[in-house]
Each structure stands twice: as structure tokens, then as C-alpha cells.
C-alpha positions in Angstrom: 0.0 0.0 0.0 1.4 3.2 -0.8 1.8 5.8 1.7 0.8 9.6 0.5 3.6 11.8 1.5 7.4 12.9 0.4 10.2 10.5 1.6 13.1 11.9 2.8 16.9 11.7 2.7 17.0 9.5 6.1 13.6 7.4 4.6 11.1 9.6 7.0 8.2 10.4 5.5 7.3 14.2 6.0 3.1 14.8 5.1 2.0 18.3 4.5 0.6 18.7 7.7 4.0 17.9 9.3 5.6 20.6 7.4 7.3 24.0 9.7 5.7 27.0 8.6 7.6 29.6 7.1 9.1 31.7 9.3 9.6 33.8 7.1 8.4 37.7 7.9 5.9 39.5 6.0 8.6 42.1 4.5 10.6 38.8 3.1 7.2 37.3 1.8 6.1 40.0 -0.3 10.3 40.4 -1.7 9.9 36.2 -2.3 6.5 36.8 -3.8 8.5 39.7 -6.4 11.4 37.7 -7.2 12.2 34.3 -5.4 16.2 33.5 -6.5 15.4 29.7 -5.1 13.1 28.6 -8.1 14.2 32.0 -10.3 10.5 33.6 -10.5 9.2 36.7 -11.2 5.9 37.3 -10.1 5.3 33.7 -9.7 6.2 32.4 -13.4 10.0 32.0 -14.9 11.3 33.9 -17.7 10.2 31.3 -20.2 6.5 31.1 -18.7 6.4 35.0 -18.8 8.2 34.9 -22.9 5.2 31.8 -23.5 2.7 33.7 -22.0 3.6 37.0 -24.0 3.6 35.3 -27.2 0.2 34.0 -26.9 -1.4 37.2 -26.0 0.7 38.9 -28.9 -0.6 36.2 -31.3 -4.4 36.3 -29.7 -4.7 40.3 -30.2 -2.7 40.5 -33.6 -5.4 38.0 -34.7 -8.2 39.9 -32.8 -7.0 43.3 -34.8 -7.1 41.5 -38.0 -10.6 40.2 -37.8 -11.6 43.5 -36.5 -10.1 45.2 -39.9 -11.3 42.9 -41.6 -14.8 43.0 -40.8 -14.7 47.1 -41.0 -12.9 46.9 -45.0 -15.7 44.7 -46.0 -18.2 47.3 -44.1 -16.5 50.4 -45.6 -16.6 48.3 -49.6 -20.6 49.0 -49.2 -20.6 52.2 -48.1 -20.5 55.1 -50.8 -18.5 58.4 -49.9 -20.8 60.9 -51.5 -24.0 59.6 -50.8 -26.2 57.9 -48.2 -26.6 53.7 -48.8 -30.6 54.7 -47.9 -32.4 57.9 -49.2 -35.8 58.7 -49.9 -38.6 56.2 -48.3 -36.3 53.9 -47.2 -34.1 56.4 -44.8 -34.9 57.4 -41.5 -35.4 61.0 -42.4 -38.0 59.6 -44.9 -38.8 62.0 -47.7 -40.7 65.0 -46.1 -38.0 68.1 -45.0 -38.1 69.7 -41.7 -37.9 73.6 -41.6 -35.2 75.0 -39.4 -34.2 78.7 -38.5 -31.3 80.8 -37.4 -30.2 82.1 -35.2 -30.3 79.5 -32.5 -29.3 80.7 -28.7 -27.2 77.5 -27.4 -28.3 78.4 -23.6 -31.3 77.2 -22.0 -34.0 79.9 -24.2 -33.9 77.4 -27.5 -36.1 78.5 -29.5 -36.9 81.8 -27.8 -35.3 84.8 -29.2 -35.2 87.4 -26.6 -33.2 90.6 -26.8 -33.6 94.7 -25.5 -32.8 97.1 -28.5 -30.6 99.1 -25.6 -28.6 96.7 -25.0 -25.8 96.2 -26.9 -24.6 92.5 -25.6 -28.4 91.2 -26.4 -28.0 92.4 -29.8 -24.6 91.4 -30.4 -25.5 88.1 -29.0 -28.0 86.8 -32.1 -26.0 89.1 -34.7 -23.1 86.6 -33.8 -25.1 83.7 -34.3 -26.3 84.7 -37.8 -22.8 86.1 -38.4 -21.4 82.4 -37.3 -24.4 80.5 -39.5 -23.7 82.8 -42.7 -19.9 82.4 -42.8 -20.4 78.4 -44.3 -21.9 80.4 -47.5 -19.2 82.7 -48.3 -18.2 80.2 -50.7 -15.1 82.8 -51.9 -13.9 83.0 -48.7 -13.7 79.3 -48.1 -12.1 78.6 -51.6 -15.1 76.5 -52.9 -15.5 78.3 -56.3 -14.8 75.4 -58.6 -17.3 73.5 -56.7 -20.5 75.8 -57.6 -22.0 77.2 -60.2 -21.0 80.9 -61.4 -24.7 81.9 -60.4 -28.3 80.2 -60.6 -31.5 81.9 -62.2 -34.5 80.4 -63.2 -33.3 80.6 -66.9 -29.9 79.5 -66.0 -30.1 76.0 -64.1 -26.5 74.8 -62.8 -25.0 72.0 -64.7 -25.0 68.2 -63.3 -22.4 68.0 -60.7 -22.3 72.2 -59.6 -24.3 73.3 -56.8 -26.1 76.8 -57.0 -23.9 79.8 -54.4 -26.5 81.5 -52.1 -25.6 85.1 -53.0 -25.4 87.1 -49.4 -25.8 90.5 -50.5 -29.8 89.8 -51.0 -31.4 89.6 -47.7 -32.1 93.9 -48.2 -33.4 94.7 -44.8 -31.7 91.6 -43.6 -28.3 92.2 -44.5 -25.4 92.3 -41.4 -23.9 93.5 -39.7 -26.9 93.9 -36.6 -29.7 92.3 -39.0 -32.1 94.0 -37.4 -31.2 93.5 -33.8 -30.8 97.0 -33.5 -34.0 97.7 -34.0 -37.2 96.8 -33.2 -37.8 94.7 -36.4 -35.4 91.4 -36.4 -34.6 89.2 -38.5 -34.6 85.1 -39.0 -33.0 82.5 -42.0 -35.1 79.9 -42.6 -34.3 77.0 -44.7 -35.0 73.2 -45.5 -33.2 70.3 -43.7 -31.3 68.2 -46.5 -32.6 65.0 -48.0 -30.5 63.4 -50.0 -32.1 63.1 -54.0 -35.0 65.1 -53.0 -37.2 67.7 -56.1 -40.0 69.6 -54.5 -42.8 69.7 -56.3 -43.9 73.0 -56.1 -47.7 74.2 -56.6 -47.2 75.9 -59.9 -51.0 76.4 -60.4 -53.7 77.9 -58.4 -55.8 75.2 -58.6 -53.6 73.2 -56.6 -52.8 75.9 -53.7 -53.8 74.2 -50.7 -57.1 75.1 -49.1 -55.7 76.4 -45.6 -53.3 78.5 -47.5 -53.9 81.7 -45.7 -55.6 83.9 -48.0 -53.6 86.5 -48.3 -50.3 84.7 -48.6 -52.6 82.8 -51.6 -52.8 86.1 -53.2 -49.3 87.0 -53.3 -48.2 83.6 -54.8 -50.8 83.8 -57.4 -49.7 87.7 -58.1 -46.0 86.3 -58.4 -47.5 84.1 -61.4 -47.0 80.6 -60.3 -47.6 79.4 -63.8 -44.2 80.8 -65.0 -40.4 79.5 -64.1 -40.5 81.6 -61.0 -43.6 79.5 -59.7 -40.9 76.3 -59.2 -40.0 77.2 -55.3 -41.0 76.2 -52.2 -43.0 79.0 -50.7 -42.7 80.2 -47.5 -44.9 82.4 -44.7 -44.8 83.1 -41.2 -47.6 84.2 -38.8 -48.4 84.3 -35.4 -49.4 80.7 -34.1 -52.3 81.5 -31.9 -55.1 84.3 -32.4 -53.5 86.1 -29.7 -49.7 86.1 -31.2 -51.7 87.1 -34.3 -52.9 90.3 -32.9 -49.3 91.0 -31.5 -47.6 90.7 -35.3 -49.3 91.4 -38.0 -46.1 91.8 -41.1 -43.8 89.8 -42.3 -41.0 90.2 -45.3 -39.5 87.6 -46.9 -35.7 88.2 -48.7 -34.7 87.7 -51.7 -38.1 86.2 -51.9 -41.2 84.5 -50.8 -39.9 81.2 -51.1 -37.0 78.8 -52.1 -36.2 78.2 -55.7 -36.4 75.2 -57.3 -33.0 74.9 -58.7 -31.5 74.3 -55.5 -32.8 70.6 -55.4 -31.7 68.0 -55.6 -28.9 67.6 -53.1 -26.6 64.9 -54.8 -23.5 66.6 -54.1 -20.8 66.2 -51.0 -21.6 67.8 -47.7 -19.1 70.4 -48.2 -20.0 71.5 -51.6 -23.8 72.1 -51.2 -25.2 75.0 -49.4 -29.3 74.7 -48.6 -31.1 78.1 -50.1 -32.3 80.7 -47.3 -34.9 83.2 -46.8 -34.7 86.1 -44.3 -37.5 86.8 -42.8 -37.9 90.3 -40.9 -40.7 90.0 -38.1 -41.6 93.7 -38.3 -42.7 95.4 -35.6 -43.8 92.7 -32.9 -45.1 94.2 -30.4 -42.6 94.8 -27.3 -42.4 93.3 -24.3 -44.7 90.5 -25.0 -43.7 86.8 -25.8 -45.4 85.9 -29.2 -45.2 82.4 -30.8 -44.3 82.4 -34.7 -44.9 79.3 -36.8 -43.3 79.2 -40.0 -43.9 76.4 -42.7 -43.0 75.6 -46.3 -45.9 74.8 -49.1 -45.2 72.1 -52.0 -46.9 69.6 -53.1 -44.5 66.9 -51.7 -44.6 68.4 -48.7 -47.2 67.6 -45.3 -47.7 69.7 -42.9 -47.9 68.7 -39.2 -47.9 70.9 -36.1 -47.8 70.4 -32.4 -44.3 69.3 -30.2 -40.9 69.7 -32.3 -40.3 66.1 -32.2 -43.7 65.8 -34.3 -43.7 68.5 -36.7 -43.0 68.5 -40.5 -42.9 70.8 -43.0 -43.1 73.8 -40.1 -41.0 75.3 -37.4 -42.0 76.7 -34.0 -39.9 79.9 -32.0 -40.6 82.6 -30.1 -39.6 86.3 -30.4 -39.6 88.8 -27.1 -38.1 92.3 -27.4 -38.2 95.2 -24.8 -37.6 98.8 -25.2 
């Protein structure tokens, strides 16, 4: 029967139990524990169990890295650089553009617009702003020439490939540098979120104006002869939201005109050679010290409308304008 235990050099067998304890101190275990010169150990493994170990790891995340690259080159192979892999219904966004403004505070008033005509920091503050949003269409400054068209008209639609410059000297009234913040009369840039591959189809008879067009907004388009090239935008109005904002502004006006033009869709181009079209509208004469609601929403035929919370509208935007003497 064999006996469990380690025989020893005078044939005693010594069991575990019958082992002296280390005398060892506690200073002298942790300096063993480092480095003990008995077995030659580091940290509890040799040099050639710390040079295995090593080479495993080195092999396990060189191989890890490779699948990873992989798997991100075959990813990147179906992805095109200039333009989404899913546009129109089949996006996210969908097909139906939001309607955004400037200028934006980045504080806690969002969409409010709130400034005093006497005080110069308030009016500086939204001046900046616009000044800031503007500076992305001075396409001479940034060097982009090559990558638009000369200029756009109706009569003179950019060729495939050129995207049309948004000319800044024709907001009028709405021109910098205070853009009406110095006044009682300020101004916003309103302009169409980007869909990628998207053509308004603007309402280029009057049959087909919408019934809860306001009526005289109707009028104006028809006077501006919707039947002829300069019918193809995407109009444009603004108006107090509730009967009681609507008593509190009464006049709006639109720069360079009532609406977007046509030949600015579609966006096919790269992110840094297409500029969305603007139109500045001047809220004139609000009446001061009163917070009044504005809803402004674009009209074409491809286009729904849908008020209510931010995260539910389309085709609109909601802000709010407050100004004291």
C-alpha cells in the first residue's frame, strides 16, 4: 500500500501537515513573492512562462485586430463616400423636410429669441449667431468656387455636378452686420433640412394651392405668377401661431423672396460643396415686451404639414420672439 507523502533523505516520510511553517516575515514574503532566486521567478512564473505567456497574448490580439479590420474593410466596400446607402422612403429622415431657423441661442432659451434694442450684448449676442451661420456660405472666402455654379436663375439652371452659391448681399433689410437687432424689427434664416435626392414639387397652379393656405399669402403667390419659371419654389410664410400672437404681429417680409427656388434641389453633391437656399425673414414690428409664438412652414406639393411638439412636426418650425424697449 502506498503511503501519501514525500520521503526523505533518512527514509522519514514528512506529510503536509508535518511541514514547519515559514518563518519567514511579511517584509521577506512580499520580496519572495516579487522575485524568489530559489526557483528564479518573477511574479510567480519563470522567464520562459512570462516569454510563453507574452507570445500568446501577442498572437491572440494580432489576430483579434485582424478580424476586426477585416470586418470594418468589407463594411467600408458598401458604403459610398458621396452619398447615403438609404435615401428617400427607405431612410430614416423619410422623404418630407423639416424647416429649421437661425439664429439658434445654445443656452437654456432654445427656441426663444429674446433681446432689449438698448442693449448692446443682447444684440450682439444673435447678430453673432447669424454672423457664425452665414460664414459656411461665403463660398469665396472658403475657396469653394470650382465646386459651384457661377450663379443660378431660373433661366440659368447649374449643370450636373455644380451646386447653385447662395448670393449674401440679398437679404435687403436683412443684411449684417446687426440684422435688425438693432432695432425693433429682427430678423430670421429659414431653410430646409437636406434630404438626399430630394425635387419639390412646387404648386405651380392655383388650382392646386392648398385650401388652408392663408388667404392672403394665396394672393401673393398667385400675383407672383405661379404658372411661370418663377412658380418652381417652395414657398414660404410666417404668422403668429395663436389668435392672440396674431394680434401682437401682423407683417412679415421675406428676402430675396417668398420662397425657395427650385434649382437648389436636388442635393446629390458632398456635404461640403452644397449650401441649402435661405430666406430672411424680418418680423416687423412685434409688439414689445410681449412673448409671441411664430410658426413658420414651407408649401409644395410633396410636402405635409404637421404641427404640435418639435419632435412631431414636418414641414413647419416653431420659435418665439420677445423684445423690450
Amino acid at each position: 500500500m502506498a503511503i501519501p507523502g514525500k520521503e526523505s533523505e533518512n527514509g522519514v516520510y514528512e506529510f503536509p501537515y508535518m511541514i514547519k511553517p515559514s518563518q519567514k516575515t511579511t517584509w521577506e514574503a512580499i520580496k519572495t513573492g516579487i522575485w524568489d532566486p530559489s526557483t528564479k521567478q518573477f511574479l510567480g512564473r519563470t522567464a520562459k512562462s512570462w516569454f510563453q505567456i507574452l507570445i500568446f497574448y501577442c498572437i491572440f490580439y494580432a489576430a483579434l485586430a485582424a478580424l476586426f479590420a477585416i470586418c470594418m474593410a468589407v463594411l467600408y466596400s458598401t458604403l459610398d463616400k458621396d452619398r447615403p446607402t438609404y435615401s428617400d422612403e427607405r431612410s430614416l429622415i423619410g422623404t418630407n423636410p423639416g424647416l429649421g431657423f437661425r439664429p439658434i441661442a445654445e443656452t437654456e432659451e432654445g427656441a426663444l429669441i429674446y433681446y432689449n434694442i438698448h442693449n448692446k450684448t443682447s444684440q450682439e449676442k444673435y447678430s453673432k449667431l447669424i454672423k457664425t451661420f452665414l460664414e459656411e456660405y461665403d463660398v469665396n472666402r472658403l475657396g469653394l468656387n470650382s465646386s459651384f455654379a457661377p450663379r443660378c436663375d431660373f433661366d440659368d439652371i447649374p449643370e450636373d455636378g455644380k451646386a447653385c452659391p447662395v448670393p449674401l448681399n440679398g437679404f435687403a433689410k436683412c443684411n449684417g452686420p446687426n440684422y435688425g437687432y438693432n432695432t425693433s424689427s429682427p430678423c430670421v434664416f429659414l431653410k430646409l433640412n437636406k434630404i438626399y435626392d430630394w425635387i419639390p414639387k412646387p404648386y405651380n397652379t392655383s388650382e392646386k394651392l392648398p385650401k388652408e393656405m392663408p388667404e392672403k399669402f394665396r394672393e401673393e403667390v398667385i400675383e407672383l405668377d405661379i404658372a411661370t419659371k418663377k412658380g418652381n419654389q417652395v414657398w414660404v410664410s410666417c404668422q403668429g401661431e395663436y389668435p392672440a400672437d396674431k394680434e401682437h404681429i401682423t407683417k412679415f417680409e421675406y428676402f430675396p423672396g417668398r420662397g425657395l427656388p427650385a434649382y437648389y434641389f436636388p442635393y446629390k453633391h458632398k456635404k461640403t460643396e452644397y449650401l441649402s437656399p435661405l430666406v430672411a425673414v424680418r418680423l416687423v414690428d412685434p409688439k414689445p415686451g410681449v412673448l409671441i409664438n411664430i410658426e413658420c412652414r414651407a408649401w409644395a406639393d410633396n410636402i405635409k404639414y404637421e404641427g404640435g411638439a418639435p419632435e412631431q412636426r414636418k414641414g413647419s418650425v416653431h420659435f418665439e420672439i420677445m423684445w423690450d424697449e
